[in-house]
VEXDREN-2710 file (C-alpha; in Angstrom, 1 decimal):
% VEXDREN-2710
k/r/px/py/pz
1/UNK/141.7/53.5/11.2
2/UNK/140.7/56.4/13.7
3/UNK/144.3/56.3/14.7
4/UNK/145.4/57.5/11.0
5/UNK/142.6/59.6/11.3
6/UNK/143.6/61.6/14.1
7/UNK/147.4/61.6/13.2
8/UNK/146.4/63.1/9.9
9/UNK/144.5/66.2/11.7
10/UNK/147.4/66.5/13.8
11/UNK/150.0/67.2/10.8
12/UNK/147.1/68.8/9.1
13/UNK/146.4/71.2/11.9
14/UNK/150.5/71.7/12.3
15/UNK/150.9/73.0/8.9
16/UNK/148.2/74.8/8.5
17/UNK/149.1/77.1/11.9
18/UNK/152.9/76.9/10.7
19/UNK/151.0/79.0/7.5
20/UNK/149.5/81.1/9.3
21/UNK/145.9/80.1/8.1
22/UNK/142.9/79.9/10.2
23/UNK/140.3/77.6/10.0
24/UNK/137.9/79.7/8.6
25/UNK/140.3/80.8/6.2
26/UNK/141.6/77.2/5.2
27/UNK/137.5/76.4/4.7
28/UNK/136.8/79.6/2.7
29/UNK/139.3/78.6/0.4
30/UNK/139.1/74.9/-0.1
31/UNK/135.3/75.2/-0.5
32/UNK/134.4/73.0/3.0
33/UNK/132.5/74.1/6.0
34/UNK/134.6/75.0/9.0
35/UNK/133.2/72.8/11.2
36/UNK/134.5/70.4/8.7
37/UNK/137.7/71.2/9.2
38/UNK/137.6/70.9/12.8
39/UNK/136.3/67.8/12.5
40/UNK/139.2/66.8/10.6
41/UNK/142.0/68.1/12.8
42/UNK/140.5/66.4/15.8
43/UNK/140.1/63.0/13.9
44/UNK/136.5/62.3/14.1
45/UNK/135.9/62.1/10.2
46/UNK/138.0/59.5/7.1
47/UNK/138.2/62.4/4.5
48/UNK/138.5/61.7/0.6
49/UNK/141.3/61.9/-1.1
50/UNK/139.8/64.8/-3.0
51/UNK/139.3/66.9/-0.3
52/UNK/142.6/65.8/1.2
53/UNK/144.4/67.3/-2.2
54/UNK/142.1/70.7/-2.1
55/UNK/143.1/71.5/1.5
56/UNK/147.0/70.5/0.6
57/UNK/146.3/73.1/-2.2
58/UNK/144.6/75.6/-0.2
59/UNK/148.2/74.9/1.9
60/UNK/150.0/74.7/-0.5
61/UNK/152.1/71.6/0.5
62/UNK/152.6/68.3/-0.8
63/UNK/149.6/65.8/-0.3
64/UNK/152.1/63.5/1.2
65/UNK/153.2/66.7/4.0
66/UNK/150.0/65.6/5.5
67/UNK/150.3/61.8/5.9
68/UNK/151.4/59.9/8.4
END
Protein backbone atom coordinates (compact mmCIF):
# COMPACT_ATOMS: atom_id res chain seq x y z
CA UNK A 1 0.00 0.00 0.00
CA UNK A 2 2.89 2.76 0.69
CA UNK A 3 3.91 1.97 -2.85
CA UNK A 4 0.48 3.40 -4.28
CA UNK A 5 0.95 5.84 -1.81
CA UNK A 6 4.05 7.30 -2.98
CA UNK A 7 3.17 6.74 -6.79
CA UNK A 8 0.09 8.85 -6.26
CA UNK A 9 2.20 11.91 -4.75
CA UNK A 10 4.41 11.55 -7.56
CA UNK A 11 1.60 12.11 -10.38
CA UNK A 12 0.09 14.38 -7.92
CA UNK A 13 3.12 16.49 -7.44
CA UNK A 14 3.73 16.24 -11.55
CA UNK A 15 0.53 17.85 -12.35
CA UNK A 16 0.23 20.16 -9.94
CA UNK A 17 3.93 21.78 -11.09
CA UNK A 18 2.85 21.17 -14.80
CA UNK A 19 -0.08 23.89 -13.47
CA UNK A 20 1.91 25.97 -12.21
CA UNK A 21 0.47 25.76 -8.58
CA UNK A 22 2.42 25.82 -5.48
CA UNK A 23 1.94 23.96 -2.59
CA UNK A 24 0.70 26.59 -0.59
CA UNK A 25 -1.51 27.62 -3.27
CA UNK A 26 -2.91 24.00 -3.97
CA UNK A 27 -3.64 23.92 0.15
CA UNK A 28 -5.14 27.46 0.17
CA UNK A 29 -7.55 26.31 -2.19
CA UNK A 30 -8.51 22.80 -1.45
CA UNK A 31 -8.93 23.74 2.28
CA UNK A 32 -5.78 21.29 3.64
CA UNK A 33 -2.75 22.41 5.52
CA UNK A 34 0.41 22.57 3.46
CA UNK A 35 2.28 20.38 5.24
CA UNK A 36 -0.51 18.10 4.23
CA UNK A 37 0.17 18.28 1.05
CA UNK A 38 3.71 17.54 1.29
CA UNK A 39 3.05 14.80 3.05
CA UNK A 40 1.07 13.56 0.34
CA UNK A 41 3.49 14.06 -2.59
CA UNK A 42 6.21 12.34 -0.71
CA UNK A 43 3.90 9.28 0.23
CA UNK A 44 3.95 9.18 3.84
CA UNK A 45 0.00 9.53 4.28
CA UNK A 46 -3.31 7.05 2.47
CA UNK A 47 -5.53 10.12 1.74
CA UNK A 48 -9.47 9.91 1.32
CA UNK A 49 -11.07 9.86 -1.50
CA UNK A 50 -12.63 13.11 -0.61
CA UNK A 51 -9.67 14.96 -0.36
CA UNK A 52 -8.31 13.12 -3.39
CA UNK A 53 -11.43 14.76 -5.51
CA UNK A 54 -10.97 18.42 -3.84
CA UNK A 55 -7.25 18.60 -4.76
CA UNK A 56 -8.16 17.07 -8.51
CA UNK A 57 -10.58 20.06 -8.39
CA UNK A 58 -8.40 22.60 -7.02
CA UNK A 59 -6.26 21.03 -10.29
CA UNK A 60 -8.59 20.84 -12.21
CA UNK A 61 -7.98 17.30 -13.69
CA UNK A 62 -9.65 14.14 -13.70
CA UNK A 63 -9.52 12.19 -10.35
CA UNK A 64 -8.25 9.33 -12.36
CA UNK A 65 -5.14 11.90 -13.78
CA UNK A 66 -3.84 11.25 -10.38
CA UNK A 67 -3.87 7.41 -10.02
CA UNK A 68 -1.64 5.02 -10.67
Amino acid sequence: MKDLAKRFGIRLKNVRRDKGISQDKLALLADIDRSYVGRIERGEVNITLEKAYQISAVLECDVRDLLP
